[in-house]
N, C-alpha and C positions, 0 to 999 in steps of 0.2 A: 223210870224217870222220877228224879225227888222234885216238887216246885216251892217254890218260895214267893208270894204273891208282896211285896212291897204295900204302900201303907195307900196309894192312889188305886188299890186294885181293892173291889169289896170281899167282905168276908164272907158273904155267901158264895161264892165264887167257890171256895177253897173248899163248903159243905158241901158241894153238887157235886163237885169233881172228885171229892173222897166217898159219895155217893156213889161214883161209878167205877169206884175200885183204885184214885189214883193217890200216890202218897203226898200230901201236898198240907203246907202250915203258910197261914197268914201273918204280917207282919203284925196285927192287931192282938194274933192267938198268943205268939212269943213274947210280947209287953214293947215293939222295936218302933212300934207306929211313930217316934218321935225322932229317931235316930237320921242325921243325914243320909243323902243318898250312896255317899262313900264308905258308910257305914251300913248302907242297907246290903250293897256287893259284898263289903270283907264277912259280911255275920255269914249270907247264903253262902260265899266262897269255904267258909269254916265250916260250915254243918254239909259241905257237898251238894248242896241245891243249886238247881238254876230261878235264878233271879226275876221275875214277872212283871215287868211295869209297863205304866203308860205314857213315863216322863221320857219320851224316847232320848231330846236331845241331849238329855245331861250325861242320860246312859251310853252312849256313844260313843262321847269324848270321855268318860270312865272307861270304858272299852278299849278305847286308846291307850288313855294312859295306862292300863293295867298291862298291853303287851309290853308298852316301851319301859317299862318296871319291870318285866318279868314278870308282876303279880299277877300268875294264871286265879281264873274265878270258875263255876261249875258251870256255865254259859247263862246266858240272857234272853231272855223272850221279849219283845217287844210287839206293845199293841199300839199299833199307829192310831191315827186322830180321824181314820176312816170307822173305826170304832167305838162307837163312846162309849164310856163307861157305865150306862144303866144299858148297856146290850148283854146283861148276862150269858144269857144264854148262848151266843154266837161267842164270847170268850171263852164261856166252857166247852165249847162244842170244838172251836181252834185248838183248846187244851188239852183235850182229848186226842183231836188225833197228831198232836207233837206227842202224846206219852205213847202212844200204839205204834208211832214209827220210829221213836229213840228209847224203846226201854231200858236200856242202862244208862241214857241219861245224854247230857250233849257232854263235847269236847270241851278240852278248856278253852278257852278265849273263844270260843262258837257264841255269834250273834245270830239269833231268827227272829224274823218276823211275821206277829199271828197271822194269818190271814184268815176273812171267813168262808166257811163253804161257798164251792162254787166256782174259786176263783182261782 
C-alpha cells in the first residue's frame, strides 16, 4: 500500500510509518500542503496513492463526485473526529494495519475508515 497523508495529517506521521517499513509521503514532503482538496485526490490519484485525511466530509462528497465522473482515485482513508489529530500514534498504529491487510493497495473509488485498535 502507497499512502499519501494530505496537508491536516502531520508529518511525523508519514516518518513512523516509513519507520515501520510503509511506503508513505506527506503532502508537506511533496511542496502540495497548499493545494485544494480536489487537488489533494487528483495529485494521490496520479502518483497511485491513497489519500489520508481528517477532513472526512469534503472527502466524501469528492468520493462521490469522483464515481459519478468516472474519475477513479487510488482510495481514501479517512480518520474520523473520534481521532484527533495529536493521537499519532493510534493513526499510525490504524495505518499500519490498513498496509498489512491491503498490500497492494485499495481499489479505486475504496473509502475506509481508520479505526483505532480495539475496536
Amino acid at each position: 500500500m502507497k499512502l499519501y497523508l494530505d496537508e491536516d495529517l502531520s508529518p511525523q506521521i508519514a516518518e513512523r510509518l516509513r519507520k515501520r517499513g510503509i511506503d508513505v509521503v506527506s503532502a508537506f514532503e511533496v511542496g502540495n500542503a497548499q493545494l485544494s482538496d480536489r487537488e489533494q485526490l487528483a495529485y494521490a490519484a496520479q502518483v497511485g496513492r491513497s489519500l489520508v485525511t481528517r477532513n472526512v466530509r469534503h472527502f466524501v462528497i469528492l468520493a462521490r463526485e469522483a464515481v459519478r465522473r468516472e474519475q477513479p482515485y487510488a482510495g481514501i482513508i479517512l480518520c474520523p473526529s473520534s481521532i484527533r489529530g495529536f493521537e499519532i500514534r493510534t493513526i499510525v498504529e490504524g495505518l499500519t494495519r490498513l498496509a498489512k491487510r491491503f498490500p497492494e493497495g485499495l481499489d479505486e473509488y475504496d473509502v475506509l475508515y481508520l479505526k483505532p485498535s480495539g475496536t
